[in-house]
C-alpha positions in Angstrom: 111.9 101.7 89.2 109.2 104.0 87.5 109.8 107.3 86.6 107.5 108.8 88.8 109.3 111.4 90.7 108.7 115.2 90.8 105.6 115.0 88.2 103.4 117.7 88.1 99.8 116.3 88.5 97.1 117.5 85.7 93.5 118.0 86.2 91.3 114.9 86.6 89.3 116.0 83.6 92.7 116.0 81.0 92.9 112.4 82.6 90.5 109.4 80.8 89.2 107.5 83.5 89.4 104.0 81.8 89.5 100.6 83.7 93.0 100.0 85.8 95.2 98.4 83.4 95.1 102.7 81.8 95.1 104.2 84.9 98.2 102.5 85.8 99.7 103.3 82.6 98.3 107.0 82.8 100.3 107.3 86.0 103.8 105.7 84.7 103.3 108.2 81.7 103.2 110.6 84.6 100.2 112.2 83.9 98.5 112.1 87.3 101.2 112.9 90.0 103.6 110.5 92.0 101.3 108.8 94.0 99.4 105.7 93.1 96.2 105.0 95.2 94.6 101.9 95.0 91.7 101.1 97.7 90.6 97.2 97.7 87.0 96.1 98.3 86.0 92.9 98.9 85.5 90.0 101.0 87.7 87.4 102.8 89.7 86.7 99.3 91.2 90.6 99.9 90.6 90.6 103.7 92.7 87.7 104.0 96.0 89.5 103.0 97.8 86.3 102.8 95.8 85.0 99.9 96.8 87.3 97.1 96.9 90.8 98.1 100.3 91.2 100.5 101.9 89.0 97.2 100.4 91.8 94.2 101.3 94.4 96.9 104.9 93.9 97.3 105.4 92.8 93.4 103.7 95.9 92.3 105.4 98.4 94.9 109.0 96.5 94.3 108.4 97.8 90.7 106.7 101.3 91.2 107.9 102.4 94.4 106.4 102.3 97.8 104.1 105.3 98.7 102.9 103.8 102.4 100.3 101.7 103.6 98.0 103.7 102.9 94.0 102.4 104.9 94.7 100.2 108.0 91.5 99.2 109.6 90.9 97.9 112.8 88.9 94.9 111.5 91.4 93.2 109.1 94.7 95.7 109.0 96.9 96.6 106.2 97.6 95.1 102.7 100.5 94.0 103.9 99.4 92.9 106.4 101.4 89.8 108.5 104.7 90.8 107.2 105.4 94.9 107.0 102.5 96.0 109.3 101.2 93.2 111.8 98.0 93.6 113.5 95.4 91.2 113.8 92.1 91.6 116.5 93.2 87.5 117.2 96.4 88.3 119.2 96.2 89.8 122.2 100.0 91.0 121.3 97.9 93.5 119.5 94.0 93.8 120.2 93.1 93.8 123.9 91.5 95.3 127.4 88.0 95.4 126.3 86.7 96.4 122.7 83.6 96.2 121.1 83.9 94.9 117.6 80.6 95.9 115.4 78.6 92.8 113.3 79.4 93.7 109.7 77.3 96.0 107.1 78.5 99.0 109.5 78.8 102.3 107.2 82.5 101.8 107.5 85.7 101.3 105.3 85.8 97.6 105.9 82.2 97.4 106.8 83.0 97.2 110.6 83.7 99.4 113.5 85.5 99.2 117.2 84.3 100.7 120.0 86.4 100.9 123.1 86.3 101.7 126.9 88.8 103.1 129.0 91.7 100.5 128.6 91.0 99.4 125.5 94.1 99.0 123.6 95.6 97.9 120.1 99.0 98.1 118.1 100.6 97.7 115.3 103.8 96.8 114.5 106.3 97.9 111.6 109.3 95.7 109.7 111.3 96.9 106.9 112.4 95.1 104.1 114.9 95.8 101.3 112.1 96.8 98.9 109.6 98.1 101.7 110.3 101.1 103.8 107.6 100.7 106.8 108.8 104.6 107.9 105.7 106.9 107.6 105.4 110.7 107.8 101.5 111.3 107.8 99.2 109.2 109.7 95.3 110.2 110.6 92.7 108.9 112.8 89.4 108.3 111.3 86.7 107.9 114.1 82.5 108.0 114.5 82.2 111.1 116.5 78.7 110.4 118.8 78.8 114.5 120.0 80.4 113.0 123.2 84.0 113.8 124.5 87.2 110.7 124.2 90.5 110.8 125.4 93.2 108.0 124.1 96.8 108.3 123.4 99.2 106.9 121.6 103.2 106.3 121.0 104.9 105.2 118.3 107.8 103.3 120.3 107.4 102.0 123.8 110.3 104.1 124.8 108.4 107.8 123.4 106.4 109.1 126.0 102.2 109.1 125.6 100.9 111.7 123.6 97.3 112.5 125.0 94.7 113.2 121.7 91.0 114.1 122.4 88.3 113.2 120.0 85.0 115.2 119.3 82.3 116.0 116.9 80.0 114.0 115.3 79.7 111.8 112.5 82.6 111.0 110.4 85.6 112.4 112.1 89.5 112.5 111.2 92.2 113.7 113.5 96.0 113.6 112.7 98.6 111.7 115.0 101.8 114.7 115.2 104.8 113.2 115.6 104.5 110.4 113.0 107.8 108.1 113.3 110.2 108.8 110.8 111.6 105.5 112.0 111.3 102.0 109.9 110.7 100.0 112.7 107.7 100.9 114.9 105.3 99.6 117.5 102.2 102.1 117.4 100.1 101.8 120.3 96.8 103.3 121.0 94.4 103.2 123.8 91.1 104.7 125.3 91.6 106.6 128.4 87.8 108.3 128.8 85.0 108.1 126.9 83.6 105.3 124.6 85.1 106.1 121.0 83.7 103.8 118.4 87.1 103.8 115.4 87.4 102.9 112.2 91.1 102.5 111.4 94.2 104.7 110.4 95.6 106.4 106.9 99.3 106.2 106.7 101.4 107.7 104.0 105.4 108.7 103.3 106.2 111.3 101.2 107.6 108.8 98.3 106.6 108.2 95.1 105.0 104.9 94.1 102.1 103.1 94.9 100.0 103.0 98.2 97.3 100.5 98.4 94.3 100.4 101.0 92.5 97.7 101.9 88.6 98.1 102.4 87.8 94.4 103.1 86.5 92.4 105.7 85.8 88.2 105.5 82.7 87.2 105.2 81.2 90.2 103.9 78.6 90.2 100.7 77.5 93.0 98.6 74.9 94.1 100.8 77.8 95.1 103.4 78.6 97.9 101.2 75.6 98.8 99.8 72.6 100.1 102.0 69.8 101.5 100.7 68.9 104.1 103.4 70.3 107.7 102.8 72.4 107.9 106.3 73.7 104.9 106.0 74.9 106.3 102.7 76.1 109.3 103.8 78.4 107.8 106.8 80.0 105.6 104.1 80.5 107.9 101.6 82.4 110.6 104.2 84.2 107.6 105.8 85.7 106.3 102.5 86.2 109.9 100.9 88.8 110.7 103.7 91.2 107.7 101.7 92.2 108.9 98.6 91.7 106.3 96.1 92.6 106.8 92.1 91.7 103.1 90.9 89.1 100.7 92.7 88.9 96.9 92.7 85.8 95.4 93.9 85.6 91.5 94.2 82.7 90.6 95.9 80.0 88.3 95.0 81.8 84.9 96.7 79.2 85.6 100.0 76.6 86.2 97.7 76.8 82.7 96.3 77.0 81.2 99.7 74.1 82.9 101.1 72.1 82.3 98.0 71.8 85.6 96.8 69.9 86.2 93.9 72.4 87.2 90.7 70.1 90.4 89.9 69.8 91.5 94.0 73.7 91.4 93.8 74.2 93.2 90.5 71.7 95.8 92.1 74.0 96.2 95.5 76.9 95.9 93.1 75.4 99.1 90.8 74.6 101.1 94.6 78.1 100.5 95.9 79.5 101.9 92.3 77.2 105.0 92.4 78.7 106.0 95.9 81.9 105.6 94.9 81.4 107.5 92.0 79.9 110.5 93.8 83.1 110.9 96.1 85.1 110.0 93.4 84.3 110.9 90.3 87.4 110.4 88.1 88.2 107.3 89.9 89.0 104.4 88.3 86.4 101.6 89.1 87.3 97.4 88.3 84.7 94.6 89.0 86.3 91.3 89.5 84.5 87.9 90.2 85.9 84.9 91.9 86.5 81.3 90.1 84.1 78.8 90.5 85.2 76.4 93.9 83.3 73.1 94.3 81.2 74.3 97.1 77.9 73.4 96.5 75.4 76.3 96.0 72.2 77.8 94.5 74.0 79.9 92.1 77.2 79.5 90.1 80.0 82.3 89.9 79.2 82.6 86.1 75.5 83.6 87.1 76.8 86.7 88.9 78.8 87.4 85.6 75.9 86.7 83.2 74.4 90.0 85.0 77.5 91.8 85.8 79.7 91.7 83.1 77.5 93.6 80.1 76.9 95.9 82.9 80.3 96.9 83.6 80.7 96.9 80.0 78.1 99.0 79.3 79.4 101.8 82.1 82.9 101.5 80.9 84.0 99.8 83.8 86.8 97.8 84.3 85.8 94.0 84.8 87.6 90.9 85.4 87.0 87.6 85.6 89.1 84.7 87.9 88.0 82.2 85.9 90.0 82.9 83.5 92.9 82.7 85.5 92.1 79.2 86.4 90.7 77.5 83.9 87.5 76.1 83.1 88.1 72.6 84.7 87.1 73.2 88.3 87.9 69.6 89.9 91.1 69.8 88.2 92.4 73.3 90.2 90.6 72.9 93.4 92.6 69.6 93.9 95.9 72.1 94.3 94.7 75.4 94.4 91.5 75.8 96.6 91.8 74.9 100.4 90.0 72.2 102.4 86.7 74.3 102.5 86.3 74.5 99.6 86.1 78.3 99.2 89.6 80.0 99.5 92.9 79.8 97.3 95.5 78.1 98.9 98.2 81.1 99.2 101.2 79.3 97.3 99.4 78.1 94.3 95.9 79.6 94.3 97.2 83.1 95.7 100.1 83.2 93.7 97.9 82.5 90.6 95.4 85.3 91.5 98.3 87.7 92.3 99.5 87.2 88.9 96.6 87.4 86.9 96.2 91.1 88.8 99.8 92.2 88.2 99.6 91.0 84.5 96.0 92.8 84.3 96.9 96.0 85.8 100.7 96.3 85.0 101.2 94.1 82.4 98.6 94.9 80.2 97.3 91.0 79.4 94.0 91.2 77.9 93.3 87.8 76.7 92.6 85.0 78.5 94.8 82.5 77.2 97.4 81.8 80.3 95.5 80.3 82.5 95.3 76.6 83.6 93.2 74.6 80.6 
């Protein structure tokens, strides 16, 4: 376990931003408090929980301490996601009675919202482990206000008895759920009594020291899903995502972009937009670019023409930047074969996941630099 208990945090300005590898570090030195927060952007690769992210998730909190959940959206749900806090708009165990679910490039957290109707519901479900405790003690509602009234409620077990919340205002809206369960085990449900409230997701947190990462990704997103050009647009995202405190950022995006055919320097453009928001709300933030491997899906542009553009960029801004390829190796017909799925597009979880977890935890935690431990 990290010594990360009872520090005193310092002021943002004593504390080097530097890419995330430092800012981890920074933190285990205890320079910047006893919370971790690490918000994910990307696309299916991140979205897709199961891939990498619940794996780096749990290996990184069973190390450093598990600070909550942290962002769970109503489009793709939690980092971890599938085992600690299920909830998937698939099932009707847990998304049902008559929701609306927004086309993506919404100025949202994970680039989509929900809209309900009066019996709309949803739920999601909490399951200890050893190393995660799923107990919560703050948990907030972030909504669209549309100047109209909405009623839902909620419970946290099915034996509690319905707490009735109203939501108002307009624009970017949070609201905090009383009562949170102090339980482990949990079954939060929600749903829309009056009124047509369009939702964005829930921040949970526990008041433990560690690491609490959120996940901002939705599958089949691009970089133009997070970057509009238009100054509302703008300014919904940037008060929706400044409600989720965030000290490091990791972006991977760019695998739509090759599928749709994106030009490299119209991605490195949405790429610069989406860093400039972030960078207003967050300005001592640390901020990581990361770009996928190469997969053997045919395509106008190759992965390493969204680096060509990207990479002395990030360099040049003193970003953090990553690259997947290093991870795999430079023969791509010899990994896909056992690490990229029948598609041709995702990591298969137990050998491409697990690599991509890996090469995250060593970057971040581990310090490794060079790329020299990948697959040759």
């Amino acid at each position: 376990m990290l010594a990360v208990d009872d520090v005193q945090p310092v002021a943002a300005s004593v504390v080097e931003v530097g890419d995330a590898r430092e800012r981890f570090a920074q933190w285990r030195e205890g320079k910047t408090g006893k919370v971790l927060s690490i918000s994910v952007i990307g696309d299916s690769y991140s979205a897709g929980q199961d891939f990498y992210l619940n794996k780096l998730v749990q290996r990184v909190s069973g190390e450093a301490g598990f600070a909550g959940p942290g962002y769970v959206g109503f489009n793709h749900g939690a980092a971890l996601g599938g085992t600690h806090f299920k909830y998937t708009r698939s099932s009707e165990k847990y998304f049902g009675g008559g929701w609306q679910v927004s086309g993506l490039g919404q100025a949202s957290p994970d680039s989509r919202t929900v809209t309900g109707r009066p019996g709309a519901w949803l739920q999601i479900d909490a399951s200890p482990t050893p190393s995660i405790n799923t107990a919560v003690t703050q948990a907030k509602l972030l909504y669209l206000g549309n100047g109209e009234p909405s009623e839902i409620r909620y419970r946290w077990t099915p034996s509690q008895d319905w707490r009735p919340l109203t939501l108002g205002g307009s624009g970017v809206q949070e609201v905090p759920l009383p009562d949170a369960s102090q339980a482990a085990n949990w079954a939060l449900r929600l749903e829309v009594v009056k009124g047509a409230p369009t939702l964005f997701g829930l921040w949970m947190s526990n008041d433990q020291g560690g690491v609490r990462v959120s996940k901002l990704a939705a599958s089949g997103a691009a970089s133009a899903d997070f970057y509009h050009g238009d100054f509302a647009w703008q300014t919904q995202w940037k008060a929706a995502v400044s409600k989720i405190p965030a000290d490091i950022y990791l972006i991977m995006l760019g695998g739509n972009d090759q599928g749709f055919g994106v030009k490299p320097e119209q991605y490195l453009e949405n790429v610069q937009g989406l860093v400039g928001m972030i960078r207003e709300i967050q300005p001592a933030a640390s901020i990581n670019l990361i770009l996928r491997q190469e997969t053997t899906r045919s395509s106008a542009y190759p992965m390493s023409a969204y680096a060509q553009v990207l990479e002395p960029w990030a360099r040049a801004k003193h970003l953090g930047y990553a690259d997947l390829q290093c991870a795999f190796g430079s023969d791509v017909k010899r990994y896909a074969a056992s690490m990229i799925g029948p598609d041709k597009i995702h990591p298969v979880p137990a050998t491409g996941g697990r690599l991509i977890a890996d090469y995250f935890y060593r970057w971040m935690v581990g310090g490794q630099e060079r790329c020299d431990w990948g697959l040759k």
